[in-house]
C-alpha positions in Angstrom: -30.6 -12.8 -4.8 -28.8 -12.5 -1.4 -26.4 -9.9 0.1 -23.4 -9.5 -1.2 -20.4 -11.8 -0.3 -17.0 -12.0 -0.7 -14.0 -14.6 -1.4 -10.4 -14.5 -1.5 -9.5 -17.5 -4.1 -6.1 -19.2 -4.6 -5.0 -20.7 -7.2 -1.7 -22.7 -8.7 -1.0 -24.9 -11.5 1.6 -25.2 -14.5 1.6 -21.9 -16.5 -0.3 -22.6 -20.2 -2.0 -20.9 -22.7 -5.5 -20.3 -21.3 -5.4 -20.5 -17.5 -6.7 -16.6 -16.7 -9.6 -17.6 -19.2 -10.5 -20.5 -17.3 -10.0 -19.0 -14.3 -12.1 -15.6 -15.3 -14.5 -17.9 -16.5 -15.1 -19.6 -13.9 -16.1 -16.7 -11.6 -18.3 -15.3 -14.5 -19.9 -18.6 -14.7 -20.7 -18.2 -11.2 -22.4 -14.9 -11.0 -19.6 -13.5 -9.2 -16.9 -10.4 -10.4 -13.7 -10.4 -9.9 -13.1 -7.3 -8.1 -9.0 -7.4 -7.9 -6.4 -10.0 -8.7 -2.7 -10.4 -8.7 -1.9 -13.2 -11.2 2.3 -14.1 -11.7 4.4 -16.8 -12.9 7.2 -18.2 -10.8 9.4 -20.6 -12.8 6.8 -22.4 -14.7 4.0 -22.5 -12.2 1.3 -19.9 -12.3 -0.2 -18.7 -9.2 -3.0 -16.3 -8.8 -4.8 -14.5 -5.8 -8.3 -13.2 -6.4 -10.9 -11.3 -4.4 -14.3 -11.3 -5.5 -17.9 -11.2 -5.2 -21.1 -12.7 -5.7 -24.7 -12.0 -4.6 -26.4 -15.5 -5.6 -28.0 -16.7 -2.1 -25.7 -20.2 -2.9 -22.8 -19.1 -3.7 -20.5 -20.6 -1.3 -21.6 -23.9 -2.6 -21.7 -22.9 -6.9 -18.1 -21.6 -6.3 -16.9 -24.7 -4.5 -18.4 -26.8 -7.2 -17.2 -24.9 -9.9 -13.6 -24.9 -8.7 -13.8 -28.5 -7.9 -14.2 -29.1 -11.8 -11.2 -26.9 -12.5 -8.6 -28.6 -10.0 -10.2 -31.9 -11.7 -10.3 -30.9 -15.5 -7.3 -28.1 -15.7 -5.1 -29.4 -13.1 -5.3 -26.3 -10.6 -4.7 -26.6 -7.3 -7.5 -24.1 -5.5 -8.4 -22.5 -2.3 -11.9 -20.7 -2.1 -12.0 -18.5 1.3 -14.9 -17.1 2.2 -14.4 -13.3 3.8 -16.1 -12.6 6.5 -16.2 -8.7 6.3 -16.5 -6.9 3.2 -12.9 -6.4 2.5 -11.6 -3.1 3.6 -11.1 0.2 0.8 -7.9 1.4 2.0 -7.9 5.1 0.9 -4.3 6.1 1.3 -3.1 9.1 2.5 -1.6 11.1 -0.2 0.7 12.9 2.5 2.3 9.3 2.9 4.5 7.9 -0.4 5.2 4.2 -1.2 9.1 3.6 -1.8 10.9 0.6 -4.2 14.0 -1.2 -2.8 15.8 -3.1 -5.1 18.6 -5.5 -3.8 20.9 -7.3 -6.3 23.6 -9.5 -5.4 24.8 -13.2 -5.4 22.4 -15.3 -4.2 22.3 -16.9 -0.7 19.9 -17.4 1.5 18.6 -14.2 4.3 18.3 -11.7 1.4 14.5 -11.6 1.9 14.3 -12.2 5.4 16.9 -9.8 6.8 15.6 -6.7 4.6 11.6 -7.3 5.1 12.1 -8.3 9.3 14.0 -4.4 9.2 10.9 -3.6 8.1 8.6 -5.3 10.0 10.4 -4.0 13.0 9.4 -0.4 12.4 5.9 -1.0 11.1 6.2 -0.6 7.5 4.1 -2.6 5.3 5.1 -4.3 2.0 2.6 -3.8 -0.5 4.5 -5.9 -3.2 7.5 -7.9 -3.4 8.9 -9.6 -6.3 12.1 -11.6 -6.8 13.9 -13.5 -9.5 17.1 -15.9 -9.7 19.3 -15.5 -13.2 22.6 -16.5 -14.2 24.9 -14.0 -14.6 26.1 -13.5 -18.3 29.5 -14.0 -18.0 29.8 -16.7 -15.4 26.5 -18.2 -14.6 26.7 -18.0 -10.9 23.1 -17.6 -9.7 22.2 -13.2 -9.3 19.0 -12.7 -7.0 17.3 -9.3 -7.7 14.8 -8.6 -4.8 12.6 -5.5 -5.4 10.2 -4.5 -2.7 7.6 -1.5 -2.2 6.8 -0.4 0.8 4.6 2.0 2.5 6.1 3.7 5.9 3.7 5.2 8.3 3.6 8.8 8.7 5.4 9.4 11.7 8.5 6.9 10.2 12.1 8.3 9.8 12.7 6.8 6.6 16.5 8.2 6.5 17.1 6.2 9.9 15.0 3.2 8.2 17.6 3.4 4.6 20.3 3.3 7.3 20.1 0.6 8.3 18.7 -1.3 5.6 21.8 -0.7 3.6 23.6 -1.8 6.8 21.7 -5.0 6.2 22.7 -5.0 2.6 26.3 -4.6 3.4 26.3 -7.4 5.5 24.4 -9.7 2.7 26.8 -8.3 0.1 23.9 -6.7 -2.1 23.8 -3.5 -4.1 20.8 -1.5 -2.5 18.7 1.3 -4.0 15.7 2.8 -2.5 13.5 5.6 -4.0 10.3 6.7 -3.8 8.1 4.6 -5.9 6.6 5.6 -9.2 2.6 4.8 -9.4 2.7 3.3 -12.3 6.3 1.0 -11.8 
C-alpha cells in the first residue's frame, strides 16, 4: 500500500436506472472511497463530479482501466484527474453565513452571467448554482428559475452587493429574492 492519493472524476452519460451503482461500484472495485460527490440530472443526461481516494501504490493506472470499461460498456463519458495536493478542508467561519438568490423570470440569455460576474466582482464565491427552464402553465413561454448560494467574505457589504444585484435583475426583468441560506436547503 502506498500513500494516499486523490482524484477528481467526471462523469456524463444518459440518466438510467443504475448509473450511481455503477459508478460507486467502480471506485469500490478499485480500492478507492468516494469521499464527496455532487451527482444531478440536466434534461436527460446525468452528470456527476467525484472526489476520492485510494491508497493502492497503482492506482492511477486500476482507475483509468476501470473507467475505460465503463465509457465502453455503460456508455459514460469520463474524466479521471489526478489531484496533486490533498484537497483542501475548508472549515468555514461560522461568523460568515451563506445566502440563496433566486431569480425567476422569462427566459433570455445574461441571466446567469450578469448576476454571478456582480459577484465575481466583489469576491464572493458561489458554492452552488442550479437552474431549470419550464413552460409556464398558462402560456408555455419558456420561465428560467436561477437559484444561487453564495458565500460573501467577511469584510463584504452585502446590502451594497443586493443593491445592485436587484439592479441587475431589473434590467433582466427577473423577480429577485436573496436570504440567508438555510443549511439544510
Amino acid at each position: 500500500m502506498g500513500s494516499r492519493r486523490w482524484f477528481a472524476i467526471v462523469a456524463i452519460g444518459r440518466d438510467r436506472p443504475g448509473i450511481v451503482a455503477d459508478l460507486s461500484e467502480c471506485v469500490y472495485a478499485c480500492d478507492c472511497n468516494l469521499e464527496d460527490a455532487s451527482m444531478t440530472t440536466l434534461g436527460d443526461e446525468f452528470a456527476t463530479l467525484m472526489l476520492v481516494s485510494g491508497t493502492r501504490d497503482d492506482v492511477d493506472r486500476i482507475l483509468a482501466d476501470a473507467t475505460r470499461r465503463l465509457e465502453w460498456e455503460r456508455r459514460l463519458t469520463v474524466f479521471v484527474r489526478p489531484l496533486e495536493h490533498p484537497p483542501a478542508r475548508r472549515a468555514q467561519d461560522p461568523t460568515i453565513e451563506e445566502y440563496r438568490m433566486r431569480a425567476v423570470g422569462v427566459d433570455k440569455a445574461g441571466i446567469v452571467a450578469g448576476l454571478s460576474r456582480c459577484l465575481a466582482n466583489h469576491g464572493i464565491e458561489i458554492t452552488d448554482l442550479r437552474s431549470q427552464l419550464s413552460p409556464m402553465a398558462e402560456s408555455g413561454t419558456p420561465l428560467y428559475t436561477l437559484v444561487i448560494r453564495f458565500l460573501p467574505p467577511q469584510s463584504t457589504d452585502i446590502a451594497a452587493v443586493q443593491r445592485e444585484l436587484h439592479a441587475i435583475a431589473d434590467r433582466l426583468g427577473v423577480e429577485l429574492t436573496i436570504d440567508k441560506a438555510d443549511p439544510l436547503s
